[in-house]
C-alpha positions as CSV (number, residue, x, y, z in Angstrom):
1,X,-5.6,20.1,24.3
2,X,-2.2,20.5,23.8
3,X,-0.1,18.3,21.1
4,X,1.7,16.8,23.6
5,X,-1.6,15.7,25.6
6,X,-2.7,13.8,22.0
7,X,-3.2,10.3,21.8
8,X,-0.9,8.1,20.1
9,X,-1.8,8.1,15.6
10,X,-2.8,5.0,14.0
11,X,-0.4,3.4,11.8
12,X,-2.3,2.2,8.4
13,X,-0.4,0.1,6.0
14,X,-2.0,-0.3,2.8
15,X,-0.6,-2.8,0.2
16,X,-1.6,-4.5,-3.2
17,X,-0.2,-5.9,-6.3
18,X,0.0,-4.2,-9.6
19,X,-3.3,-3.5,-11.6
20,X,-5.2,-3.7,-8.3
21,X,-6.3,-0.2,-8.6
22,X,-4.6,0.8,-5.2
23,X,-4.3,4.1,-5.9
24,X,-7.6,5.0,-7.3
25,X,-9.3,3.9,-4.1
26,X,-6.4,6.1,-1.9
27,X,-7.0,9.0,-4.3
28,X,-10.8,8.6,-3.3
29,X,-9.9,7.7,0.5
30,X,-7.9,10.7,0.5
31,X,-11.0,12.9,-0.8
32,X,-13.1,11.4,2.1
33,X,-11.4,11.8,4.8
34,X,-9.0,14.8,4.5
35,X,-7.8,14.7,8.1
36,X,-5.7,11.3,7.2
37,X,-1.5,12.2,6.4
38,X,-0.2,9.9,3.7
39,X,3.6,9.6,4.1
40,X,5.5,10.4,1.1
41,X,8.2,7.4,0.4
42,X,11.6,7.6,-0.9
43,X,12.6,6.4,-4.3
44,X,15.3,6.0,-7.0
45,X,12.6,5.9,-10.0
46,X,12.6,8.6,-12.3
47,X,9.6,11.1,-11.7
48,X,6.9,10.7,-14.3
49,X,6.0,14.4,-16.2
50,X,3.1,14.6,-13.5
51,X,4.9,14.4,-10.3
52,X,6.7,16.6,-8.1
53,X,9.1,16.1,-5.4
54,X,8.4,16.3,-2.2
55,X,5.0,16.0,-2.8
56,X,4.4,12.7,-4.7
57,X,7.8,10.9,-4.0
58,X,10.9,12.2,-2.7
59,X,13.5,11.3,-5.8
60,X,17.1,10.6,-4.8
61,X,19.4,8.4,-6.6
62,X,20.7,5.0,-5.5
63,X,23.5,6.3,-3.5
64,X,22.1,8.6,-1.4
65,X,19.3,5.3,-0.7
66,X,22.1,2.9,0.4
67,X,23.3,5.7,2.6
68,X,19.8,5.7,4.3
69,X,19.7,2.0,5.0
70,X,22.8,2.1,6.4
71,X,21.9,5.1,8.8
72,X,19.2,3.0,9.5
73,X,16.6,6.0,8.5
74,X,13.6,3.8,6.9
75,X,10.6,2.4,8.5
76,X,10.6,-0.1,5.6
77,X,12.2,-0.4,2.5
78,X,12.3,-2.3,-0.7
79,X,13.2,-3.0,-4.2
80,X,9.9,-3.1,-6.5
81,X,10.9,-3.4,-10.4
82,X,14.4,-2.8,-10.3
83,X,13.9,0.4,-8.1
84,X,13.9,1.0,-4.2
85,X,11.4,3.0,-2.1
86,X,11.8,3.7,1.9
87,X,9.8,4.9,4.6
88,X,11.2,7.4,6.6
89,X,11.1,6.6,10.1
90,X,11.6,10.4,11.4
91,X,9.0,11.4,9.7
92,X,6.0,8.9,10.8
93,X,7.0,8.7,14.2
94,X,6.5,12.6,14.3
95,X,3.5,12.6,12.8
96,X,2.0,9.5,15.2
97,X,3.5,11.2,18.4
98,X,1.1,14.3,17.1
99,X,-2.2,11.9,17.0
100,X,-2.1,12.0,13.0
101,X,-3.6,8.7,11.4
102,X,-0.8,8.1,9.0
103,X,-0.9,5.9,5.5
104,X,1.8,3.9,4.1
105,X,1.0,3.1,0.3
106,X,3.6,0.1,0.1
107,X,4.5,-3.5,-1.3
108,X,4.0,-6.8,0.7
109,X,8.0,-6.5,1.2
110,X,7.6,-3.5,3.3
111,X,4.1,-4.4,5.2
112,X,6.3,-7.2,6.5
113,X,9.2,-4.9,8.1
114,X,6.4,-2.9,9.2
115,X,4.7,-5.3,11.0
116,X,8.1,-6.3,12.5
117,X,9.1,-2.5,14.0
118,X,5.6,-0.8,14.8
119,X,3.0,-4.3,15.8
120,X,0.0,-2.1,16.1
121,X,0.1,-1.2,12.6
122,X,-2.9,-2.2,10.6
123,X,-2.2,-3.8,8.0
124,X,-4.8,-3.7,4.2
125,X,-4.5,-5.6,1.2
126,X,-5.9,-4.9,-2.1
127,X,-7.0,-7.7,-4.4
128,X,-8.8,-7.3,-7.8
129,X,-11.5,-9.5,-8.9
130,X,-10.0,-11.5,-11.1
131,X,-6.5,-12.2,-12.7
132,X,-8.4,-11.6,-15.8
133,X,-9.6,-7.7,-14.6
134,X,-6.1,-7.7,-13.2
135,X,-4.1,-8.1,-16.5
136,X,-6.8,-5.8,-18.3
137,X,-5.9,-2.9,-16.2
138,X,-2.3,-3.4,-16.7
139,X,-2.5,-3.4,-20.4
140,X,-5.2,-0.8,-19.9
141,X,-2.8,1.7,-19.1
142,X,-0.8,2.3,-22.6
143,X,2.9,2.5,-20.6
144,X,4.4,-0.6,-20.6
145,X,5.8,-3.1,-23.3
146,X,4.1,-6.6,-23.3
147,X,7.4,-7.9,-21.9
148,X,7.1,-5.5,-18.8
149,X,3.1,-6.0,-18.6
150,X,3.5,-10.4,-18.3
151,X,6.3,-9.5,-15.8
152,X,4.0,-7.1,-13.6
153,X,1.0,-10.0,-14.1
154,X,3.2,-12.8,-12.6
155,X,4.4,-11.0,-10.2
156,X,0.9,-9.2,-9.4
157,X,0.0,-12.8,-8.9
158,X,2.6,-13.9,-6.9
159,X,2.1,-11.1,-4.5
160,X,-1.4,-12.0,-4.2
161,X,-0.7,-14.8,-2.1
162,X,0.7,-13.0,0.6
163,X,-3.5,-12.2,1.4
164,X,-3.0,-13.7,4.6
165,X,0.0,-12.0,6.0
166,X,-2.6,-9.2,6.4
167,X,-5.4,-8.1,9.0
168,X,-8.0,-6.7,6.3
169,X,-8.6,-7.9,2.5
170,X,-10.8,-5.8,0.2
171,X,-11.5,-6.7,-2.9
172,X,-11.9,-3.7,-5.7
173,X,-14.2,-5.2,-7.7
174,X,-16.8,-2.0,-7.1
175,X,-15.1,1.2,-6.5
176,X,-17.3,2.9,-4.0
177,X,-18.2,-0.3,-2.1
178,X,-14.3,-1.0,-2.1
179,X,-13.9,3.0,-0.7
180,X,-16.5,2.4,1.8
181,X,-14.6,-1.2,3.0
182,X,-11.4,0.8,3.4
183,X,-12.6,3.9,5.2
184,X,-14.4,1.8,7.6
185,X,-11.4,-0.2,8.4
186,X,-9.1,3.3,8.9
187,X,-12.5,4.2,10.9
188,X,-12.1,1.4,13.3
189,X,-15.2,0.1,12.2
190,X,-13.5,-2.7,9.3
191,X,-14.0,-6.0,11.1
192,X,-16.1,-7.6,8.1
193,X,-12.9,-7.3,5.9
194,X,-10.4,-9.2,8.6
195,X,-8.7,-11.9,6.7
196,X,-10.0,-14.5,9.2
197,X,-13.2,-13.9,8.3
198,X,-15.0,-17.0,6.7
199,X,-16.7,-16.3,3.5
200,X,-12.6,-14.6,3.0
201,X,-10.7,-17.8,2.3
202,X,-13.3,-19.3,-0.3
203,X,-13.7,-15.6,-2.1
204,X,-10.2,-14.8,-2.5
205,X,-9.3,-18.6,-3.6
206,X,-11.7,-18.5,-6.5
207,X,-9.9,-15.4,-7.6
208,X,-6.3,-16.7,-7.5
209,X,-7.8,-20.1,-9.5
210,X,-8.3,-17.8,-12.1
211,X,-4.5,-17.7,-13.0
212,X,-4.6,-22.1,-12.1
């Protein structure tokens, strides 16, 4: 079958707020099912020692960002901690006109513009168990002063009430259990994670009384 003959990608938009442990469970998506494209986002942060361009983020400078948005080039974009990422449009639309399944790792901000330009998008969030488990992984991680780390846990919380502008919850409370939830949802196969379903609401609200 030719390229051209393909059927249309899926769009998957996976979100979360900081210290969920979103990229621990893509790392281990991305392990399982190698087939899957993750699109590389735009952004004006610095490059930590372990990254490369191009590969992990494509690094450009505020600037050349503005002159993106204005040239209308991103699917989605948005300023996260005092730095922007984008979603090139080009580029996904490509890759779903070639029958590729295509990630988004992004913020609430950008789910939202997502859901507004491409409606069939699926759309994941991420919670943690607890606010508790959610401030111990942020202060877990050794990089940030407390000032940043009570910034990142309000806002984490904050963020986390956006739940129901999404199709699917997961929580990552066990890490292959939490894999599993997310590759049966890119799978097609996810509908005991949609947000509507009942034993959803009261789960997720014990977790945000945490921070009450």
């Amino acid at each position: 079958m030719s390229e051209e003959a393909c059927d249309r990608g899926d769009l998957i938009v996976i979100a979360a707020p900081s210290g969920a442990g979103k990229t621990t469970l893509v790392h281990a998506l991305r392990e399982r099912m190698r087939d899957l494209i993750f699109s590389v986002s735009h952004t004006t942060r610095q490059a930590r020692v372990s990254e490369r361009d191009g590969v992990d983020y494509f690094f450009i400078d505020e600037i050349q960002f503005r002159q993106m948005i204005e040239s209308g080039d991103f699917l989605e974009h948005a300023q996260v901690f005092d730095n922007w990422y984008g979603t090139s449009k080009a580029v996904v639309e490509a890759l779903r006109t070639r029958g590729k399944t295509v990630i988004l790792e992004i913020d609430w901000q950008g789910a939202q513009q997502v859901r507004s330009a491409a409606p069939d998008a699926k759309t994941i969030f991420i919670m943690p168990p607890s606010v508790a488990e959610l401030e111990r992984r942020l202060c877990s991680r050794g990089t940030d002063s407390e000032t940043t780390i009570a910034r990142r846990s309000k806002d984490s919380v904050s963020d986390m009430r956006r739940w129901e502008e999404f199709d699917y919850v997961i929580v990552n409370e066990d890490l292959t259990e939490a894999v599993q939830a997310l590759a049966d949802i890119v799978a097609g196969q996810g509908g005991a994670h949609r947000c509507e379903v009942p034993e959803t609401r009261p789960r997720v609200e014990r977790i945000l009384a945490g921070h009450d």
